[in-house]
DOLO-300168 format. One record per atom (N, C-alpha, C, O): residue number from 1; residue in one letter; atom name; x, y, z. Coordinates in nm, 3 decimals. Layout:
N
> nr rest atom px py pz
> NUM a CA X Y Z
...
END
This chain:
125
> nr rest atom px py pz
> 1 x N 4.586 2.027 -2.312
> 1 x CA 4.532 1.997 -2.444
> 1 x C 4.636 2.034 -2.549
> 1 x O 4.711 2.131 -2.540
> 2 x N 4.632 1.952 -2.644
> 2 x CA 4.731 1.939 -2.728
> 2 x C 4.656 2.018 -2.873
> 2 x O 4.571 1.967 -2.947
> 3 x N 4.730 2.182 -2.888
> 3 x CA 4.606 2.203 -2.977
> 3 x C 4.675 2.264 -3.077
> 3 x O 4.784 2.313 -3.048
> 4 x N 4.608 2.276 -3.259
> 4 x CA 4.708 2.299 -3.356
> 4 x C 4.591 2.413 -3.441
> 4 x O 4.480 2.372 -3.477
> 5 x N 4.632 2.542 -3.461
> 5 x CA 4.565 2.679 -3.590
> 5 x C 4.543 2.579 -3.682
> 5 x O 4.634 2.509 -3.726
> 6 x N 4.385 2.565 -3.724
> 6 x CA 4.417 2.547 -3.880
> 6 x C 4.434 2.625 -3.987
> 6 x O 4.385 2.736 -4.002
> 7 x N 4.529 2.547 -4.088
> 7 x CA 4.576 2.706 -4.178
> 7 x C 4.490 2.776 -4.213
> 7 x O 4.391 2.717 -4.257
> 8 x N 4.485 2.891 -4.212
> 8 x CA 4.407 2.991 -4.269
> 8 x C 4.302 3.065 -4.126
> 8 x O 4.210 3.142 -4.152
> 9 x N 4.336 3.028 -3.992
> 9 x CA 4.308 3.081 -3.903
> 9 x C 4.145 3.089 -3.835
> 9 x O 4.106 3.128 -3.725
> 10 x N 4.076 3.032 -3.953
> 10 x CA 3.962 3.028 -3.890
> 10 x C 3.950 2.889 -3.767
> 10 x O 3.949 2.964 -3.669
> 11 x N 3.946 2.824 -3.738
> 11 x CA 3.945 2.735 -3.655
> 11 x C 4.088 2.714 -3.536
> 11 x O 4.187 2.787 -3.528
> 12 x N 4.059 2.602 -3.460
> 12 x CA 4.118 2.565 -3.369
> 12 x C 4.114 2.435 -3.369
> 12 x O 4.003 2.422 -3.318
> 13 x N 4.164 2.285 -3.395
> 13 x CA 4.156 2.165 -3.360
> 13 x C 4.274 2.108 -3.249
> 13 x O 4.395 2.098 -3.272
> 14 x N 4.191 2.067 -3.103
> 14 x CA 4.272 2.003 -3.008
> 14 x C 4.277 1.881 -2.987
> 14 x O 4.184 1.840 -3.056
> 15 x N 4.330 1.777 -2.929
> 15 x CA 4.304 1.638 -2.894
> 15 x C 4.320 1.676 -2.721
> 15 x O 4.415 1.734 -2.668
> 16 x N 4.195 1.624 -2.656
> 16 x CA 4.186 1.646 -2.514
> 16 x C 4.132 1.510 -2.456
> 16 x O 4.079 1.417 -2.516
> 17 x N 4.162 1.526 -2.312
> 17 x CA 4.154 1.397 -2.257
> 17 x C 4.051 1.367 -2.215
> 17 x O 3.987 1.443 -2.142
> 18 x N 4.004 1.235 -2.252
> 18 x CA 4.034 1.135 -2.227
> 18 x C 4.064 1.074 -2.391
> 18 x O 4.058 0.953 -2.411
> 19 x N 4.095 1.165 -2.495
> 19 x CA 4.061 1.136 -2.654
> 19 x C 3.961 1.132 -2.727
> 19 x O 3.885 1.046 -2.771
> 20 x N 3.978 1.282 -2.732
> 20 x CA 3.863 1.346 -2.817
> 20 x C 3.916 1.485 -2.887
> 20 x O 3.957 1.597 -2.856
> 21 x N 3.893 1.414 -2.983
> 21 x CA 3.894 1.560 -3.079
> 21 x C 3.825 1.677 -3.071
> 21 x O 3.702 1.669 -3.079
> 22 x N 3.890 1.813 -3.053
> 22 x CA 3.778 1.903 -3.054
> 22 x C 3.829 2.019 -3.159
> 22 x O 3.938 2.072 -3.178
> 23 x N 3.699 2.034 -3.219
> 23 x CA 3.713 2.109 -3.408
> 23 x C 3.651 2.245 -3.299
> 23 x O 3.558 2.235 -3.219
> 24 x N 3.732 2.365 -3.326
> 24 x CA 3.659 2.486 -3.287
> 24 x C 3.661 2.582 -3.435
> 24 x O 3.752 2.610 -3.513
> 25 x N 3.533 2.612 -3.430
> 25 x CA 3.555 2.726 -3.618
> 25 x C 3.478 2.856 -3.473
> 25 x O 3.407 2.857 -3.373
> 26 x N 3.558 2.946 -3.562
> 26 x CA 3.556 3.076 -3.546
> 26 x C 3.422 3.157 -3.576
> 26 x O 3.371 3.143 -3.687
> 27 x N 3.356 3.250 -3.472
> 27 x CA 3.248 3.259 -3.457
> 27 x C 3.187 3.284 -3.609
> 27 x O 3.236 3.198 -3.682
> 28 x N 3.119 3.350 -3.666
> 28 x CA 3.049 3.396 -3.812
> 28 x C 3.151 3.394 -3.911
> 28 x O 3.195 3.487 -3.978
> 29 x N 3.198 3.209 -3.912
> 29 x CA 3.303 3.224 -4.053
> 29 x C 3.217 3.124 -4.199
> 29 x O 3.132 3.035 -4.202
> 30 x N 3.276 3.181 -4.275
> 30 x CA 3.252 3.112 -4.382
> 30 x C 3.350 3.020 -4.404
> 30 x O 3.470 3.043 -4.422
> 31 x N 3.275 2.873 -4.400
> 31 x CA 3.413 2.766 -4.439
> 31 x C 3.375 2.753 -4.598
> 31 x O 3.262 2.764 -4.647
> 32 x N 3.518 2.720 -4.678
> 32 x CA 3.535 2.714 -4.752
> 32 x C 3.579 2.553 -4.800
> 32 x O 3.606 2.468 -4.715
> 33 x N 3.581 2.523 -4.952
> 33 x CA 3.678 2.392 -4.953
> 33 x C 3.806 2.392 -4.886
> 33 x O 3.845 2.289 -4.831
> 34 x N 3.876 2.500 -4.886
> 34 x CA 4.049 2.525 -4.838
> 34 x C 4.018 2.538 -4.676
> 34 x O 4.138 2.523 -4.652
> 35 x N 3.991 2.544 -4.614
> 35 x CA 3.939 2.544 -4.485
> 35 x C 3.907 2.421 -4.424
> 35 x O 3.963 2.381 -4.322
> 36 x N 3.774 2.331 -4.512
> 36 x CA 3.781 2.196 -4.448
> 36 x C 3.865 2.125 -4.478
> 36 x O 3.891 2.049 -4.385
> 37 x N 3.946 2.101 -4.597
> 37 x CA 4.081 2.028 -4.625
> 37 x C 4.175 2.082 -4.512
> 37 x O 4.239 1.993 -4.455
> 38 x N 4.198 2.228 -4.463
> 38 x CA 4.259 2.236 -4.373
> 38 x C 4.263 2.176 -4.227
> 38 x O 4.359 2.129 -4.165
> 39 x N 4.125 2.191 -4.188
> 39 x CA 4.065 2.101 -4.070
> 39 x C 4.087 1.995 -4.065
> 39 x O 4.128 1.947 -3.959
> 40 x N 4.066 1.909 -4.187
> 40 x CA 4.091 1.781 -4.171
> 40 x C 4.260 1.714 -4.177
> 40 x O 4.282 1.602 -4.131
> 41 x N 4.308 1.752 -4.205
> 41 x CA 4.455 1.776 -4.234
> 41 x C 4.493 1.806 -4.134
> 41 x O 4.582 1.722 -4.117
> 42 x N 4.494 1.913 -3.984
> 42 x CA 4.473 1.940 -3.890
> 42 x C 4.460 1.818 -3.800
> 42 x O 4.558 1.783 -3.734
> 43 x N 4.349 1.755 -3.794
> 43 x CA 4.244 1.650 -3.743
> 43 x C 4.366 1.533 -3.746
> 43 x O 4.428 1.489 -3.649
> 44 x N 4.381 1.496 -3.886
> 44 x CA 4.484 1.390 -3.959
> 44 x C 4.606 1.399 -3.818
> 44 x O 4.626 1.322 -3.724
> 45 x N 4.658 1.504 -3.849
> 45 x CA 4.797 1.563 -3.795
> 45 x C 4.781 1.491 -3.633
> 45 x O 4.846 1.394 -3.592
> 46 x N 4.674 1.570 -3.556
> 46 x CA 4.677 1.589 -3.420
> 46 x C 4.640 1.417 -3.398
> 46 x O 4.684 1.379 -3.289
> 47 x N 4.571 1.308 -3.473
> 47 x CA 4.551 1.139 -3.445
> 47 x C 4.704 1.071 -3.470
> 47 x O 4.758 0.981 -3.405
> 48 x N 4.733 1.114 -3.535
> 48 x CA 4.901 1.085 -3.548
> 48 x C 4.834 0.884 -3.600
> 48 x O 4.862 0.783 -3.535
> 49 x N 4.782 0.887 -3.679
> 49 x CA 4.691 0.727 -3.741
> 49 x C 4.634 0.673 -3.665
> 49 x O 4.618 0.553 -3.684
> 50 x N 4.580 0.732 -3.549
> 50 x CA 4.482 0.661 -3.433
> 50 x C 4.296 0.721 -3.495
> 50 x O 4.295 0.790 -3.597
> 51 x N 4.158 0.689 -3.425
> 51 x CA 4.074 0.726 -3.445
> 51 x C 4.038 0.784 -3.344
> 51 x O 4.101 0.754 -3.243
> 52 x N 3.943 0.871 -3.331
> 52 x CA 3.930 0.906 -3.168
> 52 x C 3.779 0.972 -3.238
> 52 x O 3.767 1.013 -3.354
> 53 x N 3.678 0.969 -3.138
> 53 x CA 3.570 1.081 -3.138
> 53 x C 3.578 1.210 -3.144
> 53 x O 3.654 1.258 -3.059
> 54 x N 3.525 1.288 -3.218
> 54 x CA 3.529 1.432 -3.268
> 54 x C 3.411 1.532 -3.220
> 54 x O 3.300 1.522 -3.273
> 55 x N 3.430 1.608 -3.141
> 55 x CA 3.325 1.731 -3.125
> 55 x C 3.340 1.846 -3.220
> 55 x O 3.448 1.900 -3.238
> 56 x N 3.230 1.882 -3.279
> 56 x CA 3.275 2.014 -3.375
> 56 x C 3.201 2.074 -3.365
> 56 x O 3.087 2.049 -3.403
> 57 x N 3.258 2.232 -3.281
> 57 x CA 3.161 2.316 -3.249
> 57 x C 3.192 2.422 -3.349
> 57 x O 3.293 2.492 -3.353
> 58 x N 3.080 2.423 -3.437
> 58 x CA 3.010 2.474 -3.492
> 58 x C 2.915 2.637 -3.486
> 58 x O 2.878 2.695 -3.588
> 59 x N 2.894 2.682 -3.359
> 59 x CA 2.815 2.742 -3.317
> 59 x C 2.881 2.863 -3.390
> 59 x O 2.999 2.899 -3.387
> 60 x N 2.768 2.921 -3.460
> 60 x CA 2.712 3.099 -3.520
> 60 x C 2.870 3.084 -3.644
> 60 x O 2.958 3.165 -3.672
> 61 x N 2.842 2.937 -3.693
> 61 x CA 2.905 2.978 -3.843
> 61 x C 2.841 2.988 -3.936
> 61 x O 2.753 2.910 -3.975
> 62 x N 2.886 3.110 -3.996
> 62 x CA 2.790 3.171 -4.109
> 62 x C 2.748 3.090 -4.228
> 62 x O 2.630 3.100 -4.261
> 63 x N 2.825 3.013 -4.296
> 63 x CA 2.776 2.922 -4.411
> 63 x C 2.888 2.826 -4.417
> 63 x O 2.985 2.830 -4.342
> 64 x N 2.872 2.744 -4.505
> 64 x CA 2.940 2.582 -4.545
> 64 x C 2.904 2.616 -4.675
> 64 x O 2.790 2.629 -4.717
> 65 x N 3.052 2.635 -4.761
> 65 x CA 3.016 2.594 -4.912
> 65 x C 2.978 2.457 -4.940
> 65 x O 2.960 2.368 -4.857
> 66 x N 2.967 2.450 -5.088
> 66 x CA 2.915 2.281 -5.137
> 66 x C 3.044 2.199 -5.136
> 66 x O 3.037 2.077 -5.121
> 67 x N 3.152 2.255 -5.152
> 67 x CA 3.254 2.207 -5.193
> 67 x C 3.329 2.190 -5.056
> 67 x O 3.423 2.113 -5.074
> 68 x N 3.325 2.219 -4.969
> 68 x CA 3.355 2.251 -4.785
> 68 x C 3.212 2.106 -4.748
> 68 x O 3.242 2.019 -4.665
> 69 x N 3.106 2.102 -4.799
> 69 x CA 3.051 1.965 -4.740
> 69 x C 3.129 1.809 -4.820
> 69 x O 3.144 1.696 -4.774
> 70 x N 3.160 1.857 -4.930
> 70 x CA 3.172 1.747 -4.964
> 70 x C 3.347 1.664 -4.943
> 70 x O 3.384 1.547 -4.955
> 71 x N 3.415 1.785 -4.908
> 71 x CA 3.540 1.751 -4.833
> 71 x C 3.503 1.723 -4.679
> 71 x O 3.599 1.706 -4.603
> 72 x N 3.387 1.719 -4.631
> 72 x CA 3.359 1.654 -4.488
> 72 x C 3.304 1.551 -4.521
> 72 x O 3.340 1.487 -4.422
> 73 x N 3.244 1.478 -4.580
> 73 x CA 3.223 1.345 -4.610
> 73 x C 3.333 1.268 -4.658
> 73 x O 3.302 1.155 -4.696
> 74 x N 3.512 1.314 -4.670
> 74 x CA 3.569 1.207 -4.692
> 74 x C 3.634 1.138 -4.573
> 74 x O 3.686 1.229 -4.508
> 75 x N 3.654 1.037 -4.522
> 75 x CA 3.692 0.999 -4.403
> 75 x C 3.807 1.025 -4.380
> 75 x O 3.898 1.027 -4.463
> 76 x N 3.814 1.054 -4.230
> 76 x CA 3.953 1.118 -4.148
> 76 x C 3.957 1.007 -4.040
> 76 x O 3.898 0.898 -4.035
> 77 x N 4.109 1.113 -3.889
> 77 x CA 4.101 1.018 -3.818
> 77 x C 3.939 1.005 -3.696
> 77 x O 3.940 0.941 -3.591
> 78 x N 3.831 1.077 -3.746
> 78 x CA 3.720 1.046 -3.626
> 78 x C 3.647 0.942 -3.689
> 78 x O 3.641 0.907 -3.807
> 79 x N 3.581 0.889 -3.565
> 79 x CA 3.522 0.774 -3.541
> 79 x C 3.363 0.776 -3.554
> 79 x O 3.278 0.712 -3.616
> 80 x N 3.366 0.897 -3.451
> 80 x CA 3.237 0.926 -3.488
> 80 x C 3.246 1.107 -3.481
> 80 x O 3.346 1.177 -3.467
> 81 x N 3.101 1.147 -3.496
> 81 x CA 3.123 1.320 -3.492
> 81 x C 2.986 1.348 -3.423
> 81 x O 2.872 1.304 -3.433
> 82 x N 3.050 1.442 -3.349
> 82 x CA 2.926 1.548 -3.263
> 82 x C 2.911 1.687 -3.363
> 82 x O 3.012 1.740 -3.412
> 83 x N 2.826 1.720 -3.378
> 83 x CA 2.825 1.860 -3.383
> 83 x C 2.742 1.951 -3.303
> 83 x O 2.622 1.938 -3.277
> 84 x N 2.816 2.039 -3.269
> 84 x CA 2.761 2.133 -3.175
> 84 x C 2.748 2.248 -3.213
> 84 x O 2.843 2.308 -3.263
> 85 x N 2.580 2.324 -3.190
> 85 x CA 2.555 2.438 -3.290
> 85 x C 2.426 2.507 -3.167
> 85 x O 2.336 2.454 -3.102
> 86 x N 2.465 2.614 -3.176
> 86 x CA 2.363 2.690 -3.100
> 86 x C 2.268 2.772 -3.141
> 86 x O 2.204 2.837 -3.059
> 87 x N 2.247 2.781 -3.266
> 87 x CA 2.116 2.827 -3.355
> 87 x C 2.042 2.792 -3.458
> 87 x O 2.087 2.707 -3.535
> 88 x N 1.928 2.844 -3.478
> 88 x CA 1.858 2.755 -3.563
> 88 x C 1.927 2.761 -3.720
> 88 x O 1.881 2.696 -3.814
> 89 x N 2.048 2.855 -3.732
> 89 x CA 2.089 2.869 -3.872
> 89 x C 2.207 2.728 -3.854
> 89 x O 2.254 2.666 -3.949
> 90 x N 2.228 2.709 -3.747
> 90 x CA 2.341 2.581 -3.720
> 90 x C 2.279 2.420 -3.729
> 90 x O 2.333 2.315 -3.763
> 91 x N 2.109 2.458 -3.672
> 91 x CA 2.079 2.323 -3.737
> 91 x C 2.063 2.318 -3.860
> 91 x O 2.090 2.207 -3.906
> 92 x N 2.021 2.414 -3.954
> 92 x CA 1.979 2.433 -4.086
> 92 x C 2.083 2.367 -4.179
> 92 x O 2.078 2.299 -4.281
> 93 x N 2.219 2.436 -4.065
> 93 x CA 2.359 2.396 -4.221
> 93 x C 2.395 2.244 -4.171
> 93 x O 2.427 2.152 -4.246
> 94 x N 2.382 2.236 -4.020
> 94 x CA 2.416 2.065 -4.016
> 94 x C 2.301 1.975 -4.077
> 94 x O 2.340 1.901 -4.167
> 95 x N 2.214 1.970 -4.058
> 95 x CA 2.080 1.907 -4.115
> 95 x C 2.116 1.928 -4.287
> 95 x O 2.094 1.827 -4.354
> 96 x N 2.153 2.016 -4.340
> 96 x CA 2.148 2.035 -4.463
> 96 x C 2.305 1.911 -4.536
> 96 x O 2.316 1.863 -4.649
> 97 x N 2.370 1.903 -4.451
> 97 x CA 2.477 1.810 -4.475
> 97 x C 2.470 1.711 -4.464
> 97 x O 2.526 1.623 -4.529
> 98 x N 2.366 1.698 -4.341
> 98 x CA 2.345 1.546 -4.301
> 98 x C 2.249 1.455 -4.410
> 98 x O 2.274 1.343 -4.455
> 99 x N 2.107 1.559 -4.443
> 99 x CA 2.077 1.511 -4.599
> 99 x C 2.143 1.429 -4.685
> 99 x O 2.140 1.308 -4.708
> 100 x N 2.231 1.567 -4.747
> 100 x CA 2.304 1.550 -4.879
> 100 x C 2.400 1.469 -4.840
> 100 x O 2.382 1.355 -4.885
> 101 x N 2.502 1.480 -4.771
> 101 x CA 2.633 1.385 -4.766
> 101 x C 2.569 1.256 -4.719
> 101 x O 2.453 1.227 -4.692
> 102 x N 2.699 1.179 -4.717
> 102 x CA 2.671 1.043 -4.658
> 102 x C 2.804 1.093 -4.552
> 102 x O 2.907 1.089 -4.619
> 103 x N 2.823 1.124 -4.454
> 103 x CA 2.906 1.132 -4.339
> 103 x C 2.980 1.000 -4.287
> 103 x O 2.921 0.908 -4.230
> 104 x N 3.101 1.002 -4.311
> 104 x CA 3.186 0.911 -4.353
> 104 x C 3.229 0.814 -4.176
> 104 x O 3.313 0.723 -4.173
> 105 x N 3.150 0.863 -4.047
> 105 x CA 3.133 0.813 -3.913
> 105 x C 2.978 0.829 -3.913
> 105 x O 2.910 0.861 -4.011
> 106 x N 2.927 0.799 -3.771
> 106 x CA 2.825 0.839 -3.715
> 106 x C 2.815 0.968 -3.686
> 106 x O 2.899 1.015 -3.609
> 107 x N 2.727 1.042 -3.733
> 107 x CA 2.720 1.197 -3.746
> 107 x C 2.617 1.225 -3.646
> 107 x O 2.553 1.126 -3.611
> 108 x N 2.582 1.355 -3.582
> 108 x CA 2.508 1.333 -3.465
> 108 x C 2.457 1.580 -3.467
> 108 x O 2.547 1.650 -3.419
> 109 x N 2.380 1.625 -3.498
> 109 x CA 2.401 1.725 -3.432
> 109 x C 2.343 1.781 -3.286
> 109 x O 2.229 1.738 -3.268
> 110 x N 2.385 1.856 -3.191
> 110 x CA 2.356 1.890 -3.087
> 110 x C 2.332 2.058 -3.041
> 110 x O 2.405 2.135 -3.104
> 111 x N 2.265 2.105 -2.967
> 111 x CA 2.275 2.210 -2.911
> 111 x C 2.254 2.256 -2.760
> 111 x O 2.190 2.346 -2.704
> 112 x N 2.364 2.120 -2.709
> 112 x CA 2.375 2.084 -2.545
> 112 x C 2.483 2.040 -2.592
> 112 x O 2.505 1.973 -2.693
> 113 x N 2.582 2.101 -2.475
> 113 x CA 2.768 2.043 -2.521
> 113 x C 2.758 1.913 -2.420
> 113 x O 2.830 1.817 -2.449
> 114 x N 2.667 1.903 -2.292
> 114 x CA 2.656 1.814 -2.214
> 114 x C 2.608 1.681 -2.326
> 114 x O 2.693 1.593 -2.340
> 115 x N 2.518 1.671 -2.378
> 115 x CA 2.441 1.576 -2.454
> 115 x C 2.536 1.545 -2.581
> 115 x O 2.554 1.428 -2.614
> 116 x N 2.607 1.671 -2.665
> 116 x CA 2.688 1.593 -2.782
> 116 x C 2.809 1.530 -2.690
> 116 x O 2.854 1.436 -2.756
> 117 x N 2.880 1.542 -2.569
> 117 x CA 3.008 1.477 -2.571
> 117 x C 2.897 1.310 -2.468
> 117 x O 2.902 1.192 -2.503
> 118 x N 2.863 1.333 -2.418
> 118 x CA 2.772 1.238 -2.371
> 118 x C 2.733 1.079 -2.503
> 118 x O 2.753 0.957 -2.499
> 119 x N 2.678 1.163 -2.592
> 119 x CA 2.702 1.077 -2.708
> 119 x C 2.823 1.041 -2.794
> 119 x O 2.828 0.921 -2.822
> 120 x N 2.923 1.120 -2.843
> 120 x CA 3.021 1.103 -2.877
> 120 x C 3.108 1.045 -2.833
> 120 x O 3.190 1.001 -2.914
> 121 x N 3.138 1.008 -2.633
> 121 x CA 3.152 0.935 -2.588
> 121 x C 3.142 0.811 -2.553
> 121 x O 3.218 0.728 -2.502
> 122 x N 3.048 0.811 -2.586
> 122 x CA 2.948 0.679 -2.511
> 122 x C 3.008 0.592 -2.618
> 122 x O 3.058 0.550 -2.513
> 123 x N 3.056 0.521 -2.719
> 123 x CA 3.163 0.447 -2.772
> 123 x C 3.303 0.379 -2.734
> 123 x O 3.355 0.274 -2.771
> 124 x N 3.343 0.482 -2.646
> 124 x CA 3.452 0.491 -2.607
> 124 x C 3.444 0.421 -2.393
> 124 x O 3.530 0.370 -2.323
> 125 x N 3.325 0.451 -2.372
> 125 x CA 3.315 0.439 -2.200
> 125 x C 3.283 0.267 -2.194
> 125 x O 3.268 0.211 -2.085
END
């Protein structure tokens, strides 16, 4: 796996095979605007101008500013997006984005890594 720090250290974004993006944030972080511009910038970097499906695990991050959702609604290189969250405070903040934003792919959240890459895939098979 081909994998790159995003600046500021909270996360991890890899491109793994068969092409798929995978967004890792750091357990109880607060993302910020400078954080998801980082991610995505990250994201940008590792498609090198290709699109590919995105998993973003999510699980036991503490909050999403307003300004951190609304730099995830501008489109990058994914196609579509999984999110993967393992508590009820993870559906709260994805559900709460999925609301308000308009999510710039097919947005999807999960709390089965079997079931989000299953879907996030299924485009691609």
């Amino acid at each position: 796996m081909k994998a790159l720090r995003v600046k500021g250290g909270k996360g991890v974004v890899g491109l793994e095979p068969p092409g798929l993006i995978h967004l890792v944030w750091n357990p109880d972080v607060r993302i910020e605007e400078v954080d998801a511009k980082a991610a995505m910038a990250a994201v940008n970097a590792l498609a090198k101008g290709a699109q590919y499906p995105m998993l973003v695990d999510m699980a036991h991050t503490r909050s999403v500013s307003r300004q951190a959702r609304a730099v995830f609604s501008i489109p990058c290189a994914a196609s579509r997006i999984a999110l993967l969250g393992a508590s009820p405070v993870d559906r709260v903040l994805a559900n709460f984005f999925l609301g308000i934003h308009t999510p710039p792919c097919p947005t999807r959240f999960f709390t089965s890594r079997a079931e989000a890459l299953g879907w996030v895939m299924s485009e691609t098979l």
